[in-house]
C-alpha positions in Angstrom: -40.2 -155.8 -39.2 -41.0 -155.1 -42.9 -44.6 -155.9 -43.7 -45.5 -156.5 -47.6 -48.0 -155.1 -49.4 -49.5 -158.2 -50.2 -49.7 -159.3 -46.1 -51.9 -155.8 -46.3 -54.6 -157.2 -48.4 -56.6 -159.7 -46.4 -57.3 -157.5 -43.6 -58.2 -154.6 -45.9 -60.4 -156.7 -47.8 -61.9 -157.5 -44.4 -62.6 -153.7 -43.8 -64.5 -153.3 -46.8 -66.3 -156.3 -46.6 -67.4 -154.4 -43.3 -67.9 -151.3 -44.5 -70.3 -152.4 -47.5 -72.6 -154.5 -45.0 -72.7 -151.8 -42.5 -74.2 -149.6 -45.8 -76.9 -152.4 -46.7 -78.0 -152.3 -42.6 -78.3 -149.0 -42.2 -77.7 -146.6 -44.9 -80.4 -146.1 -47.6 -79.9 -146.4 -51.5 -78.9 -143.2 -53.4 -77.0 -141.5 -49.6 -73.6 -142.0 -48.8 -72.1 -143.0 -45.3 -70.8 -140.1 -43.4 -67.5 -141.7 -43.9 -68.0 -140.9 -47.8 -69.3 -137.6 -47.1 -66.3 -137.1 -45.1 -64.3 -138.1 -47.8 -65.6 -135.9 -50.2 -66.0 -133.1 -48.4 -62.2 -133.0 -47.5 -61.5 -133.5 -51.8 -63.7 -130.4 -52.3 -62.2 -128.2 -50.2 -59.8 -125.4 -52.0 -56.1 -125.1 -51.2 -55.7 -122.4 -48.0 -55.9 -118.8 -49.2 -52.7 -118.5 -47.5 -50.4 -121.1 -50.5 -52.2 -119.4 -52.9 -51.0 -115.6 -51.6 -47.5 -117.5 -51.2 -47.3 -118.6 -54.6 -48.6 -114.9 -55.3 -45.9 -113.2 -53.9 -43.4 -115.8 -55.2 -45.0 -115.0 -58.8 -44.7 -111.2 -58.6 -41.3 -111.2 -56.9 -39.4 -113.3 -59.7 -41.8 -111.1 -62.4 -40.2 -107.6 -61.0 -36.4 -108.8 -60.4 -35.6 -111.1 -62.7 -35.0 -108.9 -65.3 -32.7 -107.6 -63.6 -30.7 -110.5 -63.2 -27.9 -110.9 -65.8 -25.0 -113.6 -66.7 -21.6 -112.7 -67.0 -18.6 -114.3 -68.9 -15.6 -113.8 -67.6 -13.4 -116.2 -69.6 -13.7 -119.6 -69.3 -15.8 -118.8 -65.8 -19.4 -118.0 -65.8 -21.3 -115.7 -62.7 -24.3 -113.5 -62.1 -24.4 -109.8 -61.6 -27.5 -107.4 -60.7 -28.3 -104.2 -62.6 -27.8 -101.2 -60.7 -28.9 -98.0 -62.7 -30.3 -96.9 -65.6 -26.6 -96.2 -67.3 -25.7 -99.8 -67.7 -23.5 -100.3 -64.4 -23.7 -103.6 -63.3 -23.3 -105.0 -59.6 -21.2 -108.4 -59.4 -18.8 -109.9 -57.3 -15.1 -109.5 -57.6 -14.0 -113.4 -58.3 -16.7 -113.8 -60.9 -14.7 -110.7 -62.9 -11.3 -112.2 -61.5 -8.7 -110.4 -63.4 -10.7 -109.6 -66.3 -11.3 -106.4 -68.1 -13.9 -107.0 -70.4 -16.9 -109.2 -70.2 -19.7 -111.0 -72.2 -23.8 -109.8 -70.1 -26.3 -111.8 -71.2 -29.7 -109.8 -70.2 -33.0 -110.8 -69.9 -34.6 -107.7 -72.4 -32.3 -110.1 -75.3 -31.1 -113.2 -76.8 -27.2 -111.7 -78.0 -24.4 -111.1 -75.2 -23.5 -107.6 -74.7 -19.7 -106.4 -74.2 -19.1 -104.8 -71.2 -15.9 -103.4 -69.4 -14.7 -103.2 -65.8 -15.3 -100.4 -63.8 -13.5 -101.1 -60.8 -13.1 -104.3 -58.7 -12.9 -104.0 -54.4 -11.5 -107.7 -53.6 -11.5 -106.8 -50.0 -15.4 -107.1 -50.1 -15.6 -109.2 -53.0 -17.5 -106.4 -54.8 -16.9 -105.3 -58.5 -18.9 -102.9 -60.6 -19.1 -103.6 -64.9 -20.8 -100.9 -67.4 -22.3 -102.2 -70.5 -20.8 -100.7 -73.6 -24.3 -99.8 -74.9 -27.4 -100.1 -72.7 -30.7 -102.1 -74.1 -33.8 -100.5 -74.2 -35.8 -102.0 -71.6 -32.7 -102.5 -69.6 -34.9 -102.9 -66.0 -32.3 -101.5 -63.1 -33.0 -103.9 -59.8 -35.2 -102.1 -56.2 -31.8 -101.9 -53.6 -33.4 -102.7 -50.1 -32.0 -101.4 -46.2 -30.0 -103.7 -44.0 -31.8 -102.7 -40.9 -34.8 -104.2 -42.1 -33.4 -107.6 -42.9 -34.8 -110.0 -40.3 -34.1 -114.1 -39.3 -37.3 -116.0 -40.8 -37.8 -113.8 -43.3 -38.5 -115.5 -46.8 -36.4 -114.8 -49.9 -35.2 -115.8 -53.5 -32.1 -116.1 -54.8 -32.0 -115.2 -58.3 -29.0 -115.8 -60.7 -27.3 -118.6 -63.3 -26.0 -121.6 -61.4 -24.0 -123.8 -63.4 -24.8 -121.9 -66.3 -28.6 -122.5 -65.9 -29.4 -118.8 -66.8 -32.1 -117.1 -64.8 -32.6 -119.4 -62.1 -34.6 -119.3 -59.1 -34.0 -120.8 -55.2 -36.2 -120.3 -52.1 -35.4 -120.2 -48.6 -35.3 -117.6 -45.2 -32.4 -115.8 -43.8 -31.1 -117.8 -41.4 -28.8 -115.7 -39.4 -27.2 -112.1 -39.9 -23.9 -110.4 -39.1 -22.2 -113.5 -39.7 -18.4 -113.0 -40.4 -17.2 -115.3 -43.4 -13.5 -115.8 -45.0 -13.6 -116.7 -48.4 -11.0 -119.2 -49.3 -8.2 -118.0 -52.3 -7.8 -121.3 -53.1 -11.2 -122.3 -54.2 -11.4 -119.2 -56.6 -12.7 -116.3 -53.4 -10.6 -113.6 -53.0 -9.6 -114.4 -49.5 -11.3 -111.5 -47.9 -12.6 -111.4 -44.7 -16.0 -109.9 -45.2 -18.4 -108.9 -42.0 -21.8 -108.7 -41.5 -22.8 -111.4 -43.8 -26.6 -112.5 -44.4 -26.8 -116.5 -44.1 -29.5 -117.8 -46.1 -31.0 -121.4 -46.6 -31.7 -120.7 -50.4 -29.8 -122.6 -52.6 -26.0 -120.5 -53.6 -24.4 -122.8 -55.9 -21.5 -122.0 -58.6 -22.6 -119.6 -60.9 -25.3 -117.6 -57.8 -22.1 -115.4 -57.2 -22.9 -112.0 -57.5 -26.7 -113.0 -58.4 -29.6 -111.3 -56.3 -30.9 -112.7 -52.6 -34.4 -111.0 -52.8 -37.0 -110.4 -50.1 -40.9 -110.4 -51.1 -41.2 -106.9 -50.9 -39.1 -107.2 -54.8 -36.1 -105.7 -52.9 -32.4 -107.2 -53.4 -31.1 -107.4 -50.4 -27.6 -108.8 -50.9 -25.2 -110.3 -53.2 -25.2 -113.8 -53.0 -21.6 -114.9 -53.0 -20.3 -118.4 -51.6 -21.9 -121.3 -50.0 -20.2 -122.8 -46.6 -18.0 -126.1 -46.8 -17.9 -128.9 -44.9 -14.7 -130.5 -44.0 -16.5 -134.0 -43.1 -17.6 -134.3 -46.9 -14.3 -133.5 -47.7 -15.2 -129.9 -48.4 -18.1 -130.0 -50.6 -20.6 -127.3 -50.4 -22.9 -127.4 -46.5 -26.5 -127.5 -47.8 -28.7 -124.9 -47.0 -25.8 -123.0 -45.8 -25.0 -120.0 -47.9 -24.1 -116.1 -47.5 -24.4 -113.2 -49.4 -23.1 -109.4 -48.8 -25.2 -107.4 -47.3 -27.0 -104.4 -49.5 -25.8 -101.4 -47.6 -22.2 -102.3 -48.0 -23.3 -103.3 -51.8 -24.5 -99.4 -52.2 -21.6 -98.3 -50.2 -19.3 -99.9 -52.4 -20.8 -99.3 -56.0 -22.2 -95.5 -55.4 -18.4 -94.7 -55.0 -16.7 -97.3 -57.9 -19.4 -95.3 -59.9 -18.6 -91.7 -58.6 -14.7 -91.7 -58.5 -13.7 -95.3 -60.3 -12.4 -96.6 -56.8 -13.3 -96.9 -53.2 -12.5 -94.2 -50.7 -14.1 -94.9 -48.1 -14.2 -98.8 -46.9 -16.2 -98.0 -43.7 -14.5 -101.0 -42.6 -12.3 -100.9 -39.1 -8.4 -101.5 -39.2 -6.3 -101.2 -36.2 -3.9 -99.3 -39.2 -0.8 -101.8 -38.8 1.4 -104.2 -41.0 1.3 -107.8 -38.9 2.2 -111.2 -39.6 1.0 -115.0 -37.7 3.7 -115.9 -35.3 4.1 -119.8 -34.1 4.5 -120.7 -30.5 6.7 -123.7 -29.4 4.6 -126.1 -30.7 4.7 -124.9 -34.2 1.2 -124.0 -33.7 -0.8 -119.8 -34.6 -0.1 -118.2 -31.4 -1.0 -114.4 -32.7 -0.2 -111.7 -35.1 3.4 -109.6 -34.5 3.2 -106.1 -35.5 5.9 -105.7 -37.7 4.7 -102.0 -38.4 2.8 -99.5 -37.5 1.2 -96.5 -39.7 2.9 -93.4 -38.3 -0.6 -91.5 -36.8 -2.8 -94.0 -37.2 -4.9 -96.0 -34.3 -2.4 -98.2 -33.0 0.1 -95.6 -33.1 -1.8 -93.6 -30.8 -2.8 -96.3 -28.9 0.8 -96.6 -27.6 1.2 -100.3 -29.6 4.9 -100.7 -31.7 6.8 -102.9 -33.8 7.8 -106.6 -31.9 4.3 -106.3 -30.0 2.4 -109.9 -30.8 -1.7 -109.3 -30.3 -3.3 -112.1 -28.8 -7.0 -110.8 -28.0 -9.1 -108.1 -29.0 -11.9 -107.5 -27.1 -13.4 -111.2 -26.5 -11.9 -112.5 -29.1 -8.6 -114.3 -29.3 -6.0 -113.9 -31.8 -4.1 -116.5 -33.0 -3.5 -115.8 -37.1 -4.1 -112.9 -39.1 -7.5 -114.4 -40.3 -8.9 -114.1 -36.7 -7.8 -110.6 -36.4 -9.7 -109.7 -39.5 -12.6 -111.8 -38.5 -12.4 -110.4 -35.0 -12.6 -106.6 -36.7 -15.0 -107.1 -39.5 -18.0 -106.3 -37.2 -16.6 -103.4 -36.1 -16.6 -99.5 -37.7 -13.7 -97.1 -38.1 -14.0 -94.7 -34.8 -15.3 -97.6 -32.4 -13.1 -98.8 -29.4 -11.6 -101.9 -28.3 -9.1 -103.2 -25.8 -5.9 -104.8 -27.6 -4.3 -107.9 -25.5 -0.6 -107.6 -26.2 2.4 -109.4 -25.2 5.8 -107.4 -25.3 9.0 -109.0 -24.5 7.0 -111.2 -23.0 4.8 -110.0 -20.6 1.1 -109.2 -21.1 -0.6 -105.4 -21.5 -3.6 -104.2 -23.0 -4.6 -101.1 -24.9 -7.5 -99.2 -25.8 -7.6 -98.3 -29.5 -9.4 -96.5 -31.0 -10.0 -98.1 -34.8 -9.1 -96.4 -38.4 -10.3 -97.7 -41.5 -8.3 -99.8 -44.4 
């Protein structure tokens, strides 16, 4: 039952009436009750030490790395990217650059946009590295953290230009690690499978992508680059439910764009074939048919050929070519798994040893 403010007031009146002629019994003029000293004493008291070294951190956190935060335009789009050395290479993700080959940086050491060009791009981890055509002075490169050390509770930031709001700052933990994600093509990702994902509660909207997620140690620890969906509100972003790319396959990734202008060496597993979705009866995914094999390669060896349709690896069952990729993206190149197959029909499994894409 609702209960009005005003059906409040004649009891509380009551109270006080109570309190003050309790005060004229028994407490003298000039002292208070202890209810008043109570009172007061819990007003006086300081905020915990422990907010205040919060907020600390917070402070110093967003004062080291946010200078190393820039805005890219790509476009008509708009993204985030991280600076990476001294040299004027720029982290960012692969859909914020698209198919673009030079780019507008907006850094925090100045007001004007500087040109940049495009380095190399790596869709299949949604990864791209930019160079500045002249570096600032004061250009500030970001602190790159370690994977291993990336822990559930742990408190970060995610730092970047939502919607355009430059320089931005969101708060949250990492929520889970070694998540596998598929980004979707048709909502501007690059429809890679990416493994080994950091989920994070702090805020990834458009615009985070290829931002910083930061722990409080001033360390980036990943690339912030899409937030999950939810069917049930017709596919609008799932708050508190975002991922970014971890840091070790960031440095993997850039160190070698940098080095060579391409990657070389994914460290990501492949079973080395060329496969497609098959349909069963019902017109519904029922595995992936190998329609080739790399001569040599893993599932050569492994004894697997053209017309084989894989339906499990390891625990996981295959039905499309997503969930094979999804099924792999924890893995590394030189692991093992067992490959469930059907061949004309009947079932056989084989132990492959995995290459790399």
């Amino acid at each position: 039952m609702e209960i009005s403010p005003r059906r409040l007031l004649p009891p509380l009146a009551a109270l006080l009436v109570a309190g003050l002629a309790a005060g004229c019994s028994g407490t003298p003029v000039g002292e208070s009750s202890s209810w008043e000293q109570s009172r007061n004493s819990t007003r006086a008291v300081p905020p915990p030490q422990a907010v205040n070294d919060l907020q600390s951190d917070y402070e110093t956190v967003i004062k080291n790395v946010l200078p190393s935060v820039v805005q890219i335009e790509s476009g008509n789009s708009l993204g985030s990217g991280v600076v990476y050395d001294s040299k004027g290479h720029i982290i960012t993700n692969a859909h914020v650059v698209g198919g673009g080959r030079s780019f507008l940086v907006t850094v925090a050491t100045g007001e004007e946009p500087v040109t940049a060009k495009l380095v190399s791009s790596y869709p299949e981890q949604d990864l791209a590295v930019i160079k500045l055509d002249q570096v600032p002075v004061g250009l500030k490169p970001a602190r790159f953290g370690d994977s291993s050390t990336v822990a559930v509770g742990q408190i970060v930031l995610a730092m970047g230009s939502p919607l355009g709001l430059s320089s931005s700052v969101t708060q949250g933990i990492v929520s889970g690690i070694g998540r596998t994600v598929t980004e979707s093509a048709a909502d501007g990702g690059t429809g890679a499978t990416i493994g080994n994902m950091v989920q994070t509660s702090a805020a990834i909207n458009p615009g985070n992508s290829g931002g910083a997620l930061v722990n409080l140690d001033s360390e980036v620890i990943g690339i912030p680059t899409l937030a999950a969906t939810d069917p049930g509100l017709g596919d609008a972003a799932a708050p508190g439910i975002g991922f970014a790319i971890p840091v070790s396959m960031v440095k993997t990734v850039a160190d070698q764009i940098i080095a060579t202008g391409k990657v070389t060496d994914s460290g990501r597993a492949a079973l080395e074939i060329t496969g497609r979705t098959v349909l069963d009866d019902n017109y519904q995914p029922a595995g992936v048919a190998i329609v080739e094999v790399v001569p040599n390669g893993s599932a050569d060896k492994a004894g697997l050929r053209a017309g084989d349709i894989i339906t499990r690896v390891g625990p996981d069952e295959i039905t499309t070519i997503t969930s094979l990729a999804e099924a792999l993206a924890p893995d590394k190149p030189g692991d093992q798994v067992v490959v469930g197959y059907l061949r004309d029909g009947r079932a056989g499994t084989a132990r492959v040893t995995l290459g790399e894409i």
